[in-house]
N, CA and C atoms as a LAMMPS dump frame, in Angstrom:
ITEM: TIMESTEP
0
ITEM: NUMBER OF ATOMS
447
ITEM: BOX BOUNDS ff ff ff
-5.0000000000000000e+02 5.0000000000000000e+02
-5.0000000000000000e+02 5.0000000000000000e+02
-5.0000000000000000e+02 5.0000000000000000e+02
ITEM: ATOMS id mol type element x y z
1 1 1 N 0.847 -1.176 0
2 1 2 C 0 0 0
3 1 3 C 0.892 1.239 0
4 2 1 N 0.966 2.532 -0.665
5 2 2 C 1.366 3.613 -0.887
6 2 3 C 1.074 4.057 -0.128
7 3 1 N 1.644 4.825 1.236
8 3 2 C 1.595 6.037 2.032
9 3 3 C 1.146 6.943 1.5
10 4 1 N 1.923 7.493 0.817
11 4 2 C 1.515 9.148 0.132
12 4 3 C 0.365 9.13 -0.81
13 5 1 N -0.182 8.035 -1.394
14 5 2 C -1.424 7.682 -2.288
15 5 3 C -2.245 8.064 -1.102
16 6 1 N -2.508 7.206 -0.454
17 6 2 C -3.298 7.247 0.517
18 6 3 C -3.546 8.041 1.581
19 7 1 N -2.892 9.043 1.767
20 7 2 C -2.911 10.094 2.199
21 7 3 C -3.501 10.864 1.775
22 8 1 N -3.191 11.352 0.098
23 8 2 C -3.593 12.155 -0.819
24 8 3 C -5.143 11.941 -0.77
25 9 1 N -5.249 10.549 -1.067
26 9 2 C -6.544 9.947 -1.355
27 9 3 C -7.405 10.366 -0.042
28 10 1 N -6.99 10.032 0.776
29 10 2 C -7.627 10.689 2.493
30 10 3 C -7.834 12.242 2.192
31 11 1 N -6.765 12.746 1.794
32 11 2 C -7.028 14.771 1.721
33 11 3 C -8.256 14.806 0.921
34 12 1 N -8.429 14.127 -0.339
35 12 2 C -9.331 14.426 -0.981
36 12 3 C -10.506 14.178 -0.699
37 13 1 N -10.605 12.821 -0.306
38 13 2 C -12.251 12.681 0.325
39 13 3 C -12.595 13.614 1.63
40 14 1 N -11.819 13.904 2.273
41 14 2 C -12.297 14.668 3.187
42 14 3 C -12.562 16.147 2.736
43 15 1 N -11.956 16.855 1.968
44 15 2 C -11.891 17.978 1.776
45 15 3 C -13.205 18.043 0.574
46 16 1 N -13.963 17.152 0.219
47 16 2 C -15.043 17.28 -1.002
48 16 3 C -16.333 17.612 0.301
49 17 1 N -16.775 18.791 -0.701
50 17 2 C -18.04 19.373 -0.212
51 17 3 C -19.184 18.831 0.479
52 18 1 N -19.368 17.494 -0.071
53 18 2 C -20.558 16.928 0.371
54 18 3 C -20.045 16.164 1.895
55 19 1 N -19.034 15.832 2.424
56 19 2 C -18.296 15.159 3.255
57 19 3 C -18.663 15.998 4.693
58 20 1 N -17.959 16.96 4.233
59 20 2 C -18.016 18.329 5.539
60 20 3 C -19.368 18.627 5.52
61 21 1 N -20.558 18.912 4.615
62 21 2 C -21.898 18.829 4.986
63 21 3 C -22.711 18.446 5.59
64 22 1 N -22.05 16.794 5.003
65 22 2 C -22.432 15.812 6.299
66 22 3 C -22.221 15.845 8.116
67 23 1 N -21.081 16.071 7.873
68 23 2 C -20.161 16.587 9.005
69 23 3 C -20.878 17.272 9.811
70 24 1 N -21.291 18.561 8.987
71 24 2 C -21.608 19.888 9.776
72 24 3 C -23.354 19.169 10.195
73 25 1 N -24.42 18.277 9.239
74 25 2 C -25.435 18.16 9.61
75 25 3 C -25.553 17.175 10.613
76 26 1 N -24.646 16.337 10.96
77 26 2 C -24.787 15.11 11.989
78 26 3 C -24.098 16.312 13.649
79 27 1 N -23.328 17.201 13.63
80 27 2 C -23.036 17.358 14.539
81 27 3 C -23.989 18.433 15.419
82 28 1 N -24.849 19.511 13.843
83 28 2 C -25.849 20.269 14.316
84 28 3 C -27.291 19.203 14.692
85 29 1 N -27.685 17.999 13.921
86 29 2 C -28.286 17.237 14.385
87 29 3 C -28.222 16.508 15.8
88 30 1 N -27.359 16.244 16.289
89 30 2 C -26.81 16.134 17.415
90 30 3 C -27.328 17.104 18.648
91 31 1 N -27.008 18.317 18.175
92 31 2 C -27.268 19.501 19
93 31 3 C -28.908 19.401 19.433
94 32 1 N -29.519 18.966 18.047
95 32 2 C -30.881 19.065 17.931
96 32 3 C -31.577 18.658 18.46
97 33 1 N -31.51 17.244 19.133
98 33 2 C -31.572 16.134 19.627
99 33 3 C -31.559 16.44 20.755
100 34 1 N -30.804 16.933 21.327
101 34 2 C -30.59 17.611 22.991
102 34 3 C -31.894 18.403 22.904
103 35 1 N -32.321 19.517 22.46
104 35 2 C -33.124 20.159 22.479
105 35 3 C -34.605 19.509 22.526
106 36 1 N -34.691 18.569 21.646
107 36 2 C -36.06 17.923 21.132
108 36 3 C -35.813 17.137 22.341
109 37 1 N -34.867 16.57 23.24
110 37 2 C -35.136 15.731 24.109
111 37 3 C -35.584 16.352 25.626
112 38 1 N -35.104 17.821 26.024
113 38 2 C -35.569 18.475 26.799
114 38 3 C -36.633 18.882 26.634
115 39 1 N -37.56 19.167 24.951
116 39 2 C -38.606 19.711 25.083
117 39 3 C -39.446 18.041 25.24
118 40 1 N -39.102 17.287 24.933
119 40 2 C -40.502 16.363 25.468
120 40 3 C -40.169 15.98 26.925
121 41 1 N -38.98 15.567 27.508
122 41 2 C -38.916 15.629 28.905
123 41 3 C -39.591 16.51 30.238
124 42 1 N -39.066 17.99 29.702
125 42 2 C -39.42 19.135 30.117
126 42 3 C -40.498 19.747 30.391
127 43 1 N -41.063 19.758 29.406
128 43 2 C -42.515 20.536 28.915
129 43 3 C -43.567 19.515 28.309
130 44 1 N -43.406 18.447 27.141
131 44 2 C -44.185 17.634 26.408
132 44 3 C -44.462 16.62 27.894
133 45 1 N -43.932 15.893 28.411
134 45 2 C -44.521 15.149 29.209
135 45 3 C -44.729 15.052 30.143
136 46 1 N -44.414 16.705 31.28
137 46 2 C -45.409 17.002 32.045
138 46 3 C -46.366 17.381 31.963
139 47 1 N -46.815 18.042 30.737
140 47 2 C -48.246 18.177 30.238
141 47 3 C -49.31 16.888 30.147
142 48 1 N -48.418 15.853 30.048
143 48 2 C -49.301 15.089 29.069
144 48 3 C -49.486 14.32 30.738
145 49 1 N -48.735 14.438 31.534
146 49 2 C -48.722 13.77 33.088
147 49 3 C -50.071 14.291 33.821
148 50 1 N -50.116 16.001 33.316
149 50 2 C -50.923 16.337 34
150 50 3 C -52.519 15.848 33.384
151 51 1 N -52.708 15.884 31.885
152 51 2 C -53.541 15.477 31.462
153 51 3 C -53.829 14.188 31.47
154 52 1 N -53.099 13.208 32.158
155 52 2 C -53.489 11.726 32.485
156 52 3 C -53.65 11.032 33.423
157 53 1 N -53.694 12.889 34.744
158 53 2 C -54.463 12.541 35.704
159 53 3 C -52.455 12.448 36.654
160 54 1 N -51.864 12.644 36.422
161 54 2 C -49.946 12.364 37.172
162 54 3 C -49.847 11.082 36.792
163 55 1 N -49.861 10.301 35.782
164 55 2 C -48.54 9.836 35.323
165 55 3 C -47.353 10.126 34.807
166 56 1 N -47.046 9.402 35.469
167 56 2 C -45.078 9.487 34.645
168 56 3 C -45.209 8.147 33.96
169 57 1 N -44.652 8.781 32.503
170 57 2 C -43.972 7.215 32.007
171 57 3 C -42.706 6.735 32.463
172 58 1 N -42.257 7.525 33.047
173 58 2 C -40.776 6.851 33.073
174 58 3 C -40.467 5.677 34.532
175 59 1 N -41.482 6.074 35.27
176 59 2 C -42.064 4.532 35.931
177 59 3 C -42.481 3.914 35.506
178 60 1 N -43.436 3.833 34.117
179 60 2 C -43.645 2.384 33.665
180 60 3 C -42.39 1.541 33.684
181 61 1 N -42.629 0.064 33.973
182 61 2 C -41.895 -0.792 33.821
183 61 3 C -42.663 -2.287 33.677
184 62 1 N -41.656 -3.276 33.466
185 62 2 C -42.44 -4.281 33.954
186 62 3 C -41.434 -5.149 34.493
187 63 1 N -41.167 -5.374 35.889
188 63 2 C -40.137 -6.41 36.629
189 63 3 C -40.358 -7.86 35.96
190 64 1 N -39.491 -8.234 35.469
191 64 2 C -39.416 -9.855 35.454
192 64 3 C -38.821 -11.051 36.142
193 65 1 N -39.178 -11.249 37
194 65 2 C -38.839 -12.372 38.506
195 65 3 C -38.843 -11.237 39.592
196 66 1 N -38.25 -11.464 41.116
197 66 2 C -38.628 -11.042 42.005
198 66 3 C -37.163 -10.959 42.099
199 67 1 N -36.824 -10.421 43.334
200 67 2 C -35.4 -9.557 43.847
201 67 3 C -35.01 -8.704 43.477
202 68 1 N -34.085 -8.134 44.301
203 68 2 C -33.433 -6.597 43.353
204 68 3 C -32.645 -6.973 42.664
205 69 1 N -32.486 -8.103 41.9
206 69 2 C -31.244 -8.074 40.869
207 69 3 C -32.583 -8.58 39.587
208 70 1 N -33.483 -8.801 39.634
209 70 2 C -34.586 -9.213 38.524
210 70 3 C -35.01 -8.049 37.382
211 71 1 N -34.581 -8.508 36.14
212 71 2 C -34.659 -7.666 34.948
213 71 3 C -36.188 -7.443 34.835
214 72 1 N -35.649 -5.757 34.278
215 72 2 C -36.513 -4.917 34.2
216 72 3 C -37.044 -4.36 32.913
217 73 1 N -37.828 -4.081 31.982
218 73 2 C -38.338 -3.669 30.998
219 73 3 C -38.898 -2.675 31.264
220 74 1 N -37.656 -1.324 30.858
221 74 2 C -38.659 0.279 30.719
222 74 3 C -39.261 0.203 29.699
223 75 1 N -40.521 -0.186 29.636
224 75 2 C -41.633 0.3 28.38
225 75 3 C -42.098 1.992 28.682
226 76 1 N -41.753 2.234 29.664
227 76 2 C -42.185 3.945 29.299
228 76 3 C -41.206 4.549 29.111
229 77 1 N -40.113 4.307 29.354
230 77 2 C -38.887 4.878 28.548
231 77 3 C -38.831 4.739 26.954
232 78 1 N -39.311 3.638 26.229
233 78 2 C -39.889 3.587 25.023
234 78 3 C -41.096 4.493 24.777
235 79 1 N -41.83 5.155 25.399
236 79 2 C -43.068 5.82 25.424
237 79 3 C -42.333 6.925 25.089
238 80 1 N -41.349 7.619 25.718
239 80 2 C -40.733 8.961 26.094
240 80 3 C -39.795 8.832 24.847
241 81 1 N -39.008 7.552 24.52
242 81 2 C -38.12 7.806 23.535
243 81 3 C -39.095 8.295 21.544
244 82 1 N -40.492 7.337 21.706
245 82 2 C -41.128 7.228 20.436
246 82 3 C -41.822 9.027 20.337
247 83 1 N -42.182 9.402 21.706
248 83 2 C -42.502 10.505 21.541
249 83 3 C -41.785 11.987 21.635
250 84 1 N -40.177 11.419 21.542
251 84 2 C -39.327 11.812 20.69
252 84 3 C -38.95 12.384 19.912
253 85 1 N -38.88 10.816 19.32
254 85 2 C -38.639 10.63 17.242
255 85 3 C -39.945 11.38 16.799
256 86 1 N -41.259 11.397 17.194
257 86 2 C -42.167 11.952 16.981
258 86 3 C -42.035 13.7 16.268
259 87 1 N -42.14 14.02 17.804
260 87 2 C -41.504 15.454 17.399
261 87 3 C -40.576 15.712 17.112
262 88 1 N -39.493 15.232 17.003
263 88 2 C -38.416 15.278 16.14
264 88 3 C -38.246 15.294 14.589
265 89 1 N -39.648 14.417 14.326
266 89 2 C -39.598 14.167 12.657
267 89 3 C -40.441 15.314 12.573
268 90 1 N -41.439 15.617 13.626
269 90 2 C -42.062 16.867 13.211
270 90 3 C -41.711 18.052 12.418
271 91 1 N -40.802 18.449 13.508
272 91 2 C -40.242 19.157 13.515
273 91 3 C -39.345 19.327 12.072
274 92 1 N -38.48 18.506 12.121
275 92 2 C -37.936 18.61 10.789
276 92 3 C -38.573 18.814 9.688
277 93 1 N -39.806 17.995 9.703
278 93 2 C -41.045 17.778 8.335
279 93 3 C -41 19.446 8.101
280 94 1 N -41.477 20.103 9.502
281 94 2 C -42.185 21.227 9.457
282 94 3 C -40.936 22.458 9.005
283 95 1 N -40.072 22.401 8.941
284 95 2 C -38.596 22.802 9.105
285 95 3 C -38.376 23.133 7.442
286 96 1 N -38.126 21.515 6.738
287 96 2 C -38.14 21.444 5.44
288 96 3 C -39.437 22.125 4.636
289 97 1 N -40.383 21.518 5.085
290 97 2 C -41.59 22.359 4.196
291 97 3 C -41.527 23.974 4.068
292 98 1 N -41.115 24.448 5.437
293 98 2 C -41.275 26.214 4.975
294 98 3 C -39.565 26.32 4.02
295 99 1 N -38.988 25.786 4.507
296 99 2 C -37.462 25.971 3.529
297 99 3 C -37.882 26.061 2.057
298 100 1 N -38.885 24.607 1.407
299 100 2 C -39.217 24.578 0.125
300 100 3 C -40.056 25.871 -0.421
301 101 1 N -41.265 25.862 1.072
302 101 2 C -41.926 27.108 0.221
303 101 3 C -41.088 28.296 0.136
304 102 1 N -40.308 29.019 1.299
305 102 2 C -39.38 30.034 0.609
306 102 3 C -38.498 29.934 -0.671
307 103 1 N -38.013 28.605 -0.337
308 103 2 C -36.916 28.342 -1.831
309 103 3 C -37.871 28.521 -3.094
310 104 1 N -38.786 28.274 -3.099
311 104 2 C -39.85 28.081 -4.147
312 104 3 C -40.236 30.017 -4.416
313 105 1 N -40.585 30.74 -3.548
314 105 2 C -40.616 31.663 -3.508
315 105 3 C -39.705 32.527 -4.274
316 106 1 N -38.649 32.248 -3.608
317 106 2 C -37.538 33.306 -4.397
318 106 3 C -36.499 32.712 -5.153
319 107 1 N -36.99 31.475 -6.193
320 107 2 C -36.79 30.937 -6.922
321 107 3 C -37.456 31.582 -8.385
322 108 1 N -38.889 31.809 -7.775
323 108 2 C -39.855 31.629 -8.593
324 108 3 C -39.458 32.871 -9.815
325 109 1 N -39.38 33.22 -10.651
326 109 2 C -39.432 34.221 -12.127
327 109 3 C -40.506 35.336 -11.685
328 110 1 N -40.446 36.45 -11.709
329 110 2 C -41.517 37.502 -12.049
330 110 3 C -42.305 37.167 -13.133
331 111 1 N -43.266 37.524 -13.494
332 111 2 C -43.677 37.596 -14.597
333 111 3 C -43.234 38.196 -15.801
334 112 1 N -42.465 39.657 -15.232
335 112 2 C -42.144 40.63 -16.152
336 112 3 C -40.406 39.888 -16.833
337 113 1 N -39.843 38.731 -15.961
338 113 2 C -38.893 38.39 -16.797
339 113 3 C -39.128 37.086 -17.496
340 114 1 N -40.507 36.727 -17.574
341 114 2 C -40.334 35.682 -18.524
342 114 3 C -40.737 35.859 -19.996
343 115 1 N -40.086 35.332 -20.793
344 115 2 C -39.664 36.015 -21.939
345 115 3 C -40.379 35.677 -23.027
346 116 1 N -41.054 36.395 -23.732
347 116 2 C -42.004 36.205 -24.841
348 116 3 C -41.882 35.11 -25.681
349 117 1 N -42.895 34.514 -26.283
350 117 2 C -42.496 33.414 -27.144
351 117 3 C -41.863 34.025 -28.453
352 118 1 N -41.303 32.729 -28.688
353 118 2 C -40.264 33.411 -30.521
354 118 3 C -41.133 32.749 -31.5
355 119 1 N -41.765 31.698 -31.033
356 119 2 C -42.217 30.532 -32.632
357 119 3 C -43.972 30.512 -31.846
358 120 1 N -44.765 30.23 -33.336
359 120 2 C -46.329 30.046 -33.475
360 120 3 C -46.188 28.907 -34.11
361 121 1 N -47.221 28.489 -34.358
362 121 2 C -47.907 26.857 -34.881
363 121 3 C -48.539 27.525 -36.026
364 122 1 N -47.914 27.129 -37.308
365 122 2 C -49.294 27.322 -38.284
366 122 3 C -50.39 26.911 -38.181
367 123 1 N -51.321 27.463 -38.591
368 123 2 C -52.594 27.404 -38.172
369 123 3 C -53.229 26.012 -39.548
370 124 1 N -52.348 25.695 -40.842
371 124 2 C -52.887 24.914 -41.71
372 124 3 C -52.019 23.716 -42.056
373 125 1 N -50.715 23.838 -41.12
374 125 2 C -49.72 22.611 -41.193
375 125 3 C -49.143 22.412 -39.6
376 126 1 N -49.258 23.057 -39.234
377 126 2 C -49.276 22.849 -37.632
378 126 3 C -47.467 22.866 -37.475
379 127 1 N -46.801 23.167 -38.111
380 127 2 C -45.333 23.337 -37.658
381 127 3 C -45.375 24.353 -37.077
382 128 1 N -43.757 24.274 -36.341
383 128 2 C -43.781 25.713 -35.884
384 128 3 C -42.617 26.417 -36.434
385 129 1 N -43.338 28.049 -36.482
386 129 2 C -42.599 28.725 -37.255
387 129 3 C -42.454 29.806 -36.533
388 130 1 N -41.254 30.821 -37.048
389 130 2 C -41.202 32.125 -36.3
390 130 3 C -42.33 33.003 -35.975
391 131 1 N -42.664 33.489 -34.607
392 131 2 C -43.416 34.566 -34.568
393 131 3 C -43.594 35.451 -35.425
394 132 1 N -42.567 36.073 -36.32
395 132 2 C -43.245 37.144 -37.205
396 132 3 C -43.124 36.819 -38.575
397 133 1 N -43.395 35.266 -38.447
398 133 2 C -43.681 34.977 -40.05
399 133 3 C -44.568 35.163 -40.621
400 134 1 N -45.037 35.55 -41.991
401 134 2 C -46.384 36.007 -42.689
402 134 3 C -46.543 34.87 -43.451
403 135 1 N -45.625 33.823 -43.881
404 135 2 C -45.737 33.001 -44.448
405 135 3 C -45.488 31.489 -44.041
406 136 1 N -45.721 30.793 -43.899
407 136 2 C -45.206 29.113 -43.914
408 136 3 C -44.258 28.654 -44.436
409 137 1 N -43.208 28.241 -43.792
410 137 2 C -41.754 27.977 -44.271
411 137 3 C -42.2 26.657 -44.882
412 138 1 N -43.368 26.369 -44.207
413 138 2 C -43.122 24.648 -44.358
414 138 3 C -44.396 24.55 -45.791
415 139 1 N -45.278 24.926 -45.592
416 139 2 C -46.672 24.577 -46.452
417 139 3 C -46.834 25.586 -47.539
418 140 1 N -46.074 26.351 -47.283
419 140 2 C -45.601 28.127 -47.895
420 140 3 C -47.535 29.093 -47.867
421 141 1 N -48.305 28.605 -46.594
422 141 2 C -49.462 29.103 -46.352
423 141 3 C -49.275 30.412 -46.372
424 142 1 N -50.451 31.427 -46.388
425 142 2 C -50.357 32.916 -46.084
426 142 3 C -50.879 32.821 -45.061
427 143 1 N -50.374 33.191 -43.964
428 143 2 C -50.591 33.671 -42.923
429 143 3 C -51.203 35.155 -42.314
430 144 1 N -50.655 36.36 -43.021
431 144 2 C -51.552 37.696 -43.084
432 144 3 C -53.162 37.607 -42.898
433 145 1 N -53.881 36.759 -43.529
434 145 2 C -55.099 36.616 -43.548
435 145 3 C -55.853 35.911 -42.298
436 146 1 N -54.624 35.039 -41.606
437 146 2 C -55.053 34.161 -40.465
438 146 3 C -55.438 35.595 -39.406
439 147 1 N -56.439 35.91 -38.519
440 147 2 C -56.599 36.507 -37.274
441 147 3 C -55.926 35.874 -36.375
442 148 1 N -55.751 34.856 -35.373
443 148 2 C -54.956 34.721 -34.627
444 148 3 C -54.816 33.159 -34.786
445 149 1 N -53.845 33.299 -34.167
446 149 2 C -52.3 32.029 -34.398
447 149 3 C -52.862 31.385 -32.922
């Protein structure tokens, strides 16, 4: 194996655009995650405690055998984790959608720059021909007499 190939080869994949994107979205995703996990901890499921009368999920469980060393199944820790991913995908869904409609927005053309047509359809051979033709390149029709194209 070549050292210096492989090195090179290392500089390059790392240094390509889409690499560091990634980079930058897994570590701000990360960040995100903290956040979305305090807001359902925090706020999302003491609400939902109070509306279910004071439960906590995070006492659900279900002991399997007896003693203190007998395995335990947090199923409401699964409750807390799904309602989560929940708002988490929400969130994002809701995140991306206004991104598209702005991108879409000021993407979009004025009216005043979209640009007149150049070619018409003869009206008796159906090709298309220049806008300010009087005649048919193709059928050699008169066109002058046609009212509209």
């Amino acid at each position: 194996m070549d050292k210096k190939g492989f090195i090179t080869e290392f500089k390059e994949f790392i240094s390509r655009g889409n690499v560091i994107d990634m980079a930058v979205g897994v570590i701000i995703g990360g960040a995100f995650q903290t956040i979305i996990s305090s807001l359902v901890g925090d706020v999302v499921m003491p609400v939902i405690s109070v509306l279910t009368g004071g439960i906590d999920f995070s006492e659900w469980m279900l002991k399997l055998g007896t003693g203190k060393n007998a395995p335990v199944i947090h199923y409401g820790n699964l409750i807390t984790a799904v309602i989560n991913f929940l708002l988490m995908a929400l969130v994002i869904f809701t995140f991306i959608k206004l991104m598209n409609h702005f991108t879409s927005k000021i993407m979009k053309k004025p009216e005043e720059e979209v640009s007149a047509p150049t070619t018409k359809v003869c009206p008796f051979c159906l090709s298309e021909i220049p806008i300010e033709a009087v005649k048919c390149a193709h059928c050699t029709s008169d066109l002058t007499s046609v009212d509209e194209l």
